[in-house]
N, C-alpha and C positions, 0 to 999 in steps of 0.2 A: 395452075394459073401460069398461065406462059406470056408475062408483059415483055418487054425490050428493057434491055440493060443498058443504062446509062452510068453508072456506078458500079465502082468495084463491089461495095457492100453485096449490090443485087445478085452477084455472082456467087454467093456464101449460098451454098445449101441449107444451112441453118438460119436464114434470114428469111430465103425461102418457105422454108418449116416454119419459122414464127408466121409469116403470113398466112399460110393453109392453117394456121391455129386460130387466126381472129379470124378467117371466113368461117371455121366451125365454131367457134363461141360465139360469134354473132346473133345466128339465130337462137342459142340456146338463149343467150340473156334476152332475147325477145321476146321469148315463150315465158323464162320468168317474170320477167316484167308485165305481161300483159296478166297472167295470173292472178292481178290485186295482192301481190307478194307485201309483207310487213314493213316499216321501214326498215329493219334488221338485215331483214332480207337484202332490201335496196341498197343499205351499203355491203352488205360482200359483190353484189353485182357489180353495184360502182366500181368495186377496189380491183373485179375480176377481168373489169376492161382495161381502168387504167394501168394492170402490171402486165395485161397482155401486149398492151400496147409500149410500156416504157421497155420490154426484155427485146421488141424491136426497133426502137431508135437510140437502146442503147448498143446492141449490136452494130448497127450501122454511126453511131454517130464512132464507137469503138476502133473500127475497121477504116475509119477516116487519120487516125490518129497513127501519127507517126514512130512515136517514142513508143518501145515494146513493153515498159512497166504499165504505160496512160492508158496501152490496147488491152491488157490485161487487164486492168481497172474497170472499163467498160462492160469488159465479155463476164467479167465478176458482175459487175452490178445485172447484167441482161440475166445471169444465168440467178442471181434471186428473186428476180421478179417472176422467170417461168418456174421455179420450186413455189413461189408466192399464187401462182396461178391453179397449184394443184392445190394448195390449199384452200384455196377461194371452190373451189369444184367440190373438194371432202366437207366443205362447211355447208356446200346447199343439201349434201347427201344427209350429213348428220342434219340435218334441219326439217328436212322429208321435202324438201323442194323437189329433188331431183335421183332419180333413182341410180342405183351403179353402174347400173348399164349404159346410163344414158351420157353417163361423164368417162367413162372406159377410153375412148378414141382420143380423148383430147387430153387423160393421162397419159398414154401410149403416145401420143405428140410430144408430150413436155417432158418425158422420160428421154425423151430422142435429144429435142433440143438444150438439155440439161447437159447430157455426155457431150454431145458435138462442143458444147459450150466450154466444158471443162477440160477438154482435147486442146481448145484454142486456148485456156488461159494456161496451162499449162505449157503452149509452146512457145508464148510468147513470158510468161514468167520466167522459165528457164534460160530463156536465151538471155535476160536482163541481168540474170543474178549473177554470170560468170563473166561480166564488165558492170562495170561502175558509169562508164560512160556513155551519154547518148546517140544514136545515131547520128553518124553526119549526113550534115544535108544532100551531099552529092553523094548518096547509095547507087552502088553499080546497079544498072536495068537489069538486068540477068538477076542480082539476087534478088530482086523486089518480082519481078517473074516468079523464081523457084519459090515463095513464101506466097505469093499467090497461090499458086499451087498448090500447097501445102493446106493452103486454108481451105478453099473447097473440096477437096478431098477427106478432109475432115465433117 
């Protein structure tokens, strides 16, 4: 998916990766849905989009955020929704929805997006915990650059 980047967020590889993750669950949960799936069913679907979906605007709303504790906070919360996502996936398996094959690719996504995730809250936990203080407002360009950096390469 190669949109135009108007935001920094867009520029995260792993924002990226969350999005290539809801164009592949998309059709899965359409396939279960259309199924005549239980209600049981229908809420892990439900639960399977909306964690798909909060692990990326909590990413980006994350990546918006300037204070390195609040960016960690976020990339925490993104990165339990995409652990919350494979569970939604292992629950149609155990359920006989969906075979292990059929959820393999979008485990291997959220495996991906889980580390990238836990790279970033770690590098921004760390750099919190050795000041007490918050960023000042007039951060040198240069380092807001190298931490860019820093984040997509992750």
């Amino acid at each position: 998916m190669n949109m135009r980047t108007y935001f920094d967020h867009e520029k995260l590889d792993v924002y990226q990766l969350e999005l290539s993750f809801i164009g592949w669950v998309t059709p899965l949960l359409t396939k279960v849905k259309q199924s005549g799936s239980s209600a049981r069913t229908a809420e892990v679907i439900d639960q399977l989009d909306r964690a798909s979906l909060s692990a990326l605007l909590n990413t980006a709303e994350g990546n918006g955020r300037r204070q390195r504790q609040t960016r960690a906070k976020f990339f925490d919360d993104a990165r339990g929704s995409a652990t919350e996502c494979a569970a939604c996936l292992d629950a149609l398996v155990a359920k006989g929805i969906c075979g292990e094959h059929e959820i393999e690719e979008g485990k291997q996504m959220l495996l991906r997006i889980a580390s990238m995730l836990t790279k970033l809250i770690a590098l921004f936990e760390s750099s919190s915990s050795s000041t007490v203080r918050e960023e000042p407002d007039d951060k040198d360009d240069d380092e807001d650059d190298d931490e860019k950096e820093e984040e997509k390469r992750l």
